[in-house]
C-alpha positions in Angstrom: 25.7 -24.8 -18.2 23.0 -22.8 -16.5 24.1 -20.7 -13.6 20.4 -20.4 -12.6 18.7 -23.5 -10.6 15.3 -25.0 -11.8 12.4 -25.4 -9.7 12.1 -28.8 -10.0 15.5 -29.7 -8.6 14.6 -28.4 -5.4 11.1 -29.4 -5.3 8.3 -27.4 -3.1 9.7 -28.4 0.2 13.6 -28.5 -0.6 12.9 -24.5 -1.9 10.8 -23.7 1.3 13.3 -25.0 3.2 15.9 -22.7 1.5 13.7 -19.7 2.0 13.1 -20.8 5.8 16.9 -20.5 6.6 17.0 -16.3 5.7 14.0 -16.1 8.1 14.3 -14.2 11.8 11.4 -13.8 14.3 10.7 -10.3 15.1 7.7 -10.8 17.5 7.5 -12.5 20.7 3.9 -13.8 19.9 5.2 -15.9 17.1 5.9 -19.1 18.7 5.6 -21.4 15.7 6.7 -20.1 12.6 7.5 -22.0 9.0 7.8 -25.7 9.2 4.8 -27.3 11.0 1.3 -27.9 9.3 0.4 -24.5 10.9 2.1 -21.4 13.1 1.1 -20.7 16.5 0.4 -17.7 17.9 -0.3 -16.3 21.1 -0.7 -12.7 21.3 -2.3 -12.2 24.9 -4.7 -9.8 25.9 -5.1 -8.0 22.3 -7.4 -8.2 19.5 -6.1 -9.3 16.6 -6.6 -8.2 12.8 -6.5 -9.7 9.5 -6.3 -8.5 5.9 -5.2 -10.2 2.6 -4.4 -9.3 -0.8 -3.7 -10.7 -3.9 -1.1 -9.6 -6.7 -1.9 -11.5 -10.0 1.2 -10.7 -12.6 0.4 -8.8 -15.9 -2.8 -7.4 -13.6 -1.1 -5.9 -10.6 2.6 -5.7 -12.1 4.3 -6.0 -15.0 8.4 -7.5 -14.7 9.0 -5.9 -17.8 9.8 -2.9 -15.8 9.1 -4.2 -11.6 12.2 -6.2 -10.5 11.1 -9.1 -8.3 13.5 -7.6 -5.4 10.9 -4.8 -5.3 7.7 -6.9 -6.1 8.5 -8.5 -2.9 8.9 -5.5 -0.9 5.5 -4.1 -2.0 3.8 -7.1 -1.4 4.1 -7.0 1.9 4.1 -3.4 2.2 0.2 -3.2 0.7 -0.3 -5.7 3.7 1.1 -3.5 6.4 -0.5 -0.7 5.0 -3.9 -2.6 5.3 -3.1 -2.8 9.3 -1.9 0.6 9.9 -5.2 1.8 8.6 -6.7 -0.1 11.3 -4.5 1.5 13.8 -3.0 -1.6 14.3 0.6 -2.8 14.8 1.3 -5.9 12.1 2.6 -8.7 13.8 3.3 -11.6 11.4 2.8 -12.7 7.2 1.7 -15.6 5.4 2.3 -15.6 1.9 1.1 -18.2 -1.0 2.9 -18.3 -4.6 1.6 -19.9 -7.8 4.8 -20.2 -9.8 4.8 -20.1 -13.6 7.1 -22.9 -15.1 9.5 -20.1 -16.6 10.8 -18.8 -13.0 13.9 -20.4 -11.5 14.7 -20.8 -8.0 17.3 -17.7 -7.6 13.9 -15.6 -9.4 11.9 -16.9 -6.2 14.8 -16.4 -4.1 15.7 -12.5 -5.2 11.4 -12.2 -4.3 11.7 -13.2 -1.3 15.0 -11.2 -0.4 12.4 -8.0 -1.3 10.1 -9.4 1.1 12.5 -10.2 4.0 13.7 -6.5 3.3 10.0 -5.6 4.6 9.6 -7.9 7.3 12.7 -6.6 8.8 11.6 -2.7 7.9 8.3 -3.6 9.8 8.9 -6.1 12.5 7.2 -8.8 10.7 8.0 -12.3 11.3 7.0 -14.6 7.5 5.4 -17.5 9.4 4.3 -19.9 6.7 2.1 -20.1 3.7 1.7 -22.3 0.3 3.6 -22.8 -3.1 1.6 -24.2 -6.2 2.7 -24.4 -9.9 1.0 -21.6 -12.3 0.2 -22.4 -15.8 0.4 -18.7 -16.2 2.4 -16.3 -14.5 3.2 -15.5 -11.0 0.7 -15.2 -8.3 1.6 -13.8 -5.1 -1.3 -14.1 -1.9 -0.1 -12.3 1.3 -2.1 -12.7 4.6 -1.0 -9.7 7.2 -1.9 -10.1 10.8 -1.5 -7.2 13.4 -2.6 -6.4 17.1 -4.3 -3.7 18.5 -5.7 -2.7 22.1 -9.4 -3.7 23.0 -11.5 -0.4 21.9 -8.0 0.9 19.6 -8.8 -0.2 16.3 -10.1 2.5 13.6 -12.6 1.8 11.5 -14.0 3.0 7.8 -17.4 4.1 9.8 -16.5 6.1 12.5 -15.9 9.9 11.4 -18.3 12.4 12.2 -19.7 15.7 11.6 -17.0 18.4 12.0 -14.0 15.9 11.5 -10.6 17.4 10.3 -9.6 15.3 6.9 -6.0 14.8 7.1 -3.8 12.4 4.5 -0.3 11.5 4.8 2.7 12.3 2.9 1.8 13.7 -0.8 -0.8 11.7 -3.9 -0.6 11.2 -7.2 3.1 10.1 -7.5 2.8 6.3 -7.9 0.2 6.8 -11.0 2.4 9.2 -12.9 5.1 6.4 -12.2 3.3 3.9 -13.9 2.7 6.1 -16.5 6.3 6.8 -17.0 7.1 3.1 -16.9 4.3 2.2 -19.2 5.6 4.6 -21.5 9.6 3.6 -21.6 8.2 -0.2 -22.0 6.7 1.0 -24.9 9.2 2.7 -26.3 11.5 -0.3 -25.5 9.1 -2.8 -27.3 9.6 -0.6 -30.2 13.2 -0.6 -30.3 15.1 -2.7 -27.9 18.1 -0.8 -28.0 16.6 2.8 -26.7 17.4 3.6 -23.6 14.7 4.2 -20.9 14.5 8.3 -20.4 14.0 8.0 -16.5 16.5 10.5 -15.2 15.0 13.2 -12.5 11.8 10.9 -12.5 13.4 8.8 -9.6 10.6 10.1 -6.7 7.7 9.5 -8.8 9.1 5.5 -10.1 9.9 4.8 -6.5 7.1 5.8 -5.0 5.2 3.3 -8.0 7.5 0.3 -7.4 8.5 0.6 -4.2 5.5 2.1 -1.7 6.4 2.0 2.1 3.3 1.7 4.4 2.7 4.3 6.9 3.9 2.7 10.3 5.7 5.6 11.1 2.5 8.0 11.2 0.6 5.7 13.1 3.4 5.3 15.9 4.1 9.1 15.5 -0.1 9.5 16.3 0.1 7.2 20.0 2.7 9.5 20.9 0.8 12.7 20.1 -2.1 11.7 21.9 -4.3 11.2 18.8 -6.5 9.0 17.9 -8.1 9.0 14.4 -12.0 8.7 14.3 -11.5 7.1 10.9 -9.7 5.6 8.5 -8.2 3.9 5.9 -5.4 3.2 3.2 -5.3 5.0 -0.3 -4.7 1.9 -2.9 -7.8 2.9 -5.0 -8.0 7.1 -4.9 -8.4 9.7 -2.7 -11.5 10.0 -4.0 -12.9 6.7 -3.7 -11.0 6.4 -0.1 -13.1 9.0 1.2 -16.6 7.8 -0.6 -15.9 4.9 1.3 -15.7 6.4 4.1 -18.4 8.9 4.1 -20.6 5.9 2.6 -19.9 3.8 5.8 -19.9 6.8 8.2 -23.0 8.6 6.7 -21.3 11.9 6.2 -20.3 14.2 4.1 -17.0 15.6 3.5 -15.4 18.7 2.2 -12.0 18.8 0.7 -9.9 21.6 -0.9 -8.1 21.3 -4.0 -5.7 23.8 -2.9 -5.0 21.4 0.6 -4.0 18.2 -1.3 -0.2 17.6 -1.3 1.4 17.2 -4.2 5.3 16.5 -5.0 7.0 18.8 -7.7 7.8 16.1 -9.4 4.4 14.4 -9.6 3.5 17.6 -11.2 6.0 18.3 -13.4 5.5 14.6 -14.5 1.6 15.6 -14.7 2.3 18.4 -17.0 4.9 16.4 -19.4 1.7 13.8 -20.1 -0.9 16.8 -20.2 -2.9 15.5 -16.8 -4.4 16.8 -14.6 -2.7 16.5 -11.3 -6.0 17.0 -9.3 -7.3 14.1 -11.3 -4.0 12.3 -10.7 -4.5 13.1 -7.2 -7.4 12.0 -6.9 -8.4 9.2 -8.9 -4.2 7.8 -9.1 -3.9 5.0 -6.6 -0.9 3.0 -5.5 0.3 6.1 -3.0 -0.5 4.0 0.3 -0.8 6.9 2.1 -3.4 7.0 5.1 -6.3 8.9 4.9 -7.9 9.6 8.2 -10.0 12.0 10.2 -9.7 13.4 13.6 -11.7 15.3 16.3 -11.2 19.2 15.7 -9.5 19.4 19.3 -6.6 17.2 18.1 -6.0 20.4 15.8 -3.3 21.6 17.7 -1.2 18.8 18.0 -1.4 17.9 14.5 -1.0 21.4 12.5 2.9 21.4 12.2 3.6 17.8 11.8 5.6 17.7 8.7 4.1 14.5 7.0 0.2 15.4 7.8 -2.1 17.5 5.6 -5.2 18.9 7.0 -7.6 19.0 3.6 -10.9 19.3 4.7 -13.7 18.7 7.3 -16.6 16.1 7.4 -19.7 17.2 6.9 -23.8 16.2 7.0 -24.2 14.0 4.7 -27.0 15.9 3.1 -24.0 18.3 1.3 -22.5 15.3 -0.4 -18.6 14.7 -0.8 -17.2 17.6 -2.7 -14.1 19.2 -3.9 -13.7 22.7 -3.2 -11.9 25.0 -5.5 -9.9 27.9 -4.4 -12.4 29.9 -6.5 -15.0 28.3 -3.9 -16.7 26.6 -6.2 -17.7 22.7 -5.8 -17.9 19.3 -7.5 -19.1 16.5 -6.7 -16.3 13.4 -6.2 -17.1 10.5 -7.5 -15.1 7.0 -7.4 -13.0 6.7 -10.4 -10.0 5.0 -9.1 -9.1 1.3 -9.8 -12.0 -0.6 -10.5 -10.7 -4.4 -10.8 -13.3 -5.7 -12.8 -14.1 -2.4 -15.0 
């Protein structure tokens, strides 16, 4: 007999139910949370913010290689990081599944474990959502809501001329992760009895299947004293991060190839596929890091902190966005990160 439980013995409520029981509140503006036709919220005096996002399986992950414990955990991760790029802090989750007729209630349950995992990371409280059967695979549909001080929130159009560029932590490593994955699943599909050649490659698979959003920076920011003038999450590129905000905030930007963090590994990992790491940099994806800007007198309270890199300046607009060699010649940046419908 199985030792796994079918959906359909517990039905959509008896497995919400089951999920509701592993759930704590974290936030003292969650008031109603799963179990009514709709939460309640009252978050007092602050403004609140929204952002969604959709993971579609065999589009935004593959569980060939992406155990649902970490699935979970990254789906609400991508929300946070959503929030932290407004300078916001996230509050409470909604999440929605469309559940392909292969997945068994212990599958949904070891999902939702990864997700817990975040909410308790972040200080999230899960207050409700929707569960619908998929004729494909799985869908997973995550609603993030955060709060942020009248005036506080950052926005993509807000930088201006003579900006410091700053990014968090180091790029590239999630891309070269998928690449590494892609490749052992191919490799595996081949010959089901190899064994995945992974080992020393643990940074650069982590940082694909398991991102963590950048909370910490923007708590770490308040109590410097700084406020960004812009920003935004890096999900898409560096590249077409900061198009998007020099687009919105009619500037220009400079940034300098020999500025843009980078982890050993990610290059090592580069150089075994023959890439180039500035275009892995670039144009890679999936980091979550925050890409911001900053006035040029928060310089000084910024320059050592250990997880920030200062890698360019805005400029007019006129000058275009450009990547600066340490030659001191320029290109042009253009968006050629992850284009859904390309």
């Amino acid at each position: 007999m199985s030792e796994y439980t079918p959906l359909e013995s517990l039905g959509e409520f008896g497995l919400i139910r089951r999920l509701q029981e592993q759930l704590e509140v974290n936030n003292a503006s969650t008031i109603v949370g799963i179990g009514d036709d709709a939460a309640v919220l009252e978050p007092g005096q602050k403004q609140i913010v929204i952002s969604t996002d959709m993971l579609v399986e065999n589009v935004h992950f593959d569980l060939t290689f992406c155990p649902l414990r970490h699935l979970g955990y990254k789906a609400v991760a991508v929300n946070v990081s959503d929030i932290a790029a407004m300078n916001a802090i996230p509050t409470q989750i909604v999440v929605s599944l469309a559940i392909g007729a292969r997945y068994t209630v212990e599958a949904i349950e070891e999902l939702y474990a990864g997700m817990r995992l975040a909410c308790e990371n972040y200080k999230v409280d899960l207050v409700g959502g929707d569960t619908t059967a998929s004729r494909g695979g799985l869908v997973i549909s995550v609603t993030a809501l955060g709060e942020v001080e009248k005036g506080k929130a950052v926005l993509r159009s807000t930088a201006t001329i003579n900006d410091l560029i700053c990014v968090t932590g180091d790029l590239g490593g999630a891309y070269l992760g998928l690449q590494l994955l892609e490749r052992e699943k191919q490799a595996f599909l081949a010959d089901p009895d190899t064994q995945p050649e992974l080992e020393g490659k643990d940074y650069v698979v982590g940082r694909q299947l398991r991102p963590e959003a950048r909370m910490d920076v923007i708590h770490e920011l308040k109590e410097l004293g700084v406020h960004p003038t812009s920003m935004i999450d890096i999900s898409d590129g560096l590249g077409s991060e900061l198009l998007h905000i020099c687009s919105q905030s009619r500037v220009g930007a400079a940034i300098y190839q020999d500025k843009l963090p980078a982890d050993p590994q990610t290059l090592e990992t580069a150089e075994e596929f023959k890439l180039d790491p500035v275009t892995c940099i670039l144009n890679g994806g999936e980091d979550y890091e925050l890409l911001f800007t900053v006035k040029m007198a928060d310089f000084e309270k910024i320059k050592n902190h250990p997880d920030i890199s200062i890698i360019g300046n805005i400029t007019d607009a006129g000058e275009g966005v450009r990547l600066v060699t340490p030659s001191g010649n320029a290109f042009p940046i253009k968006a050629q990160g992850w284009n859904h419908f390309a």
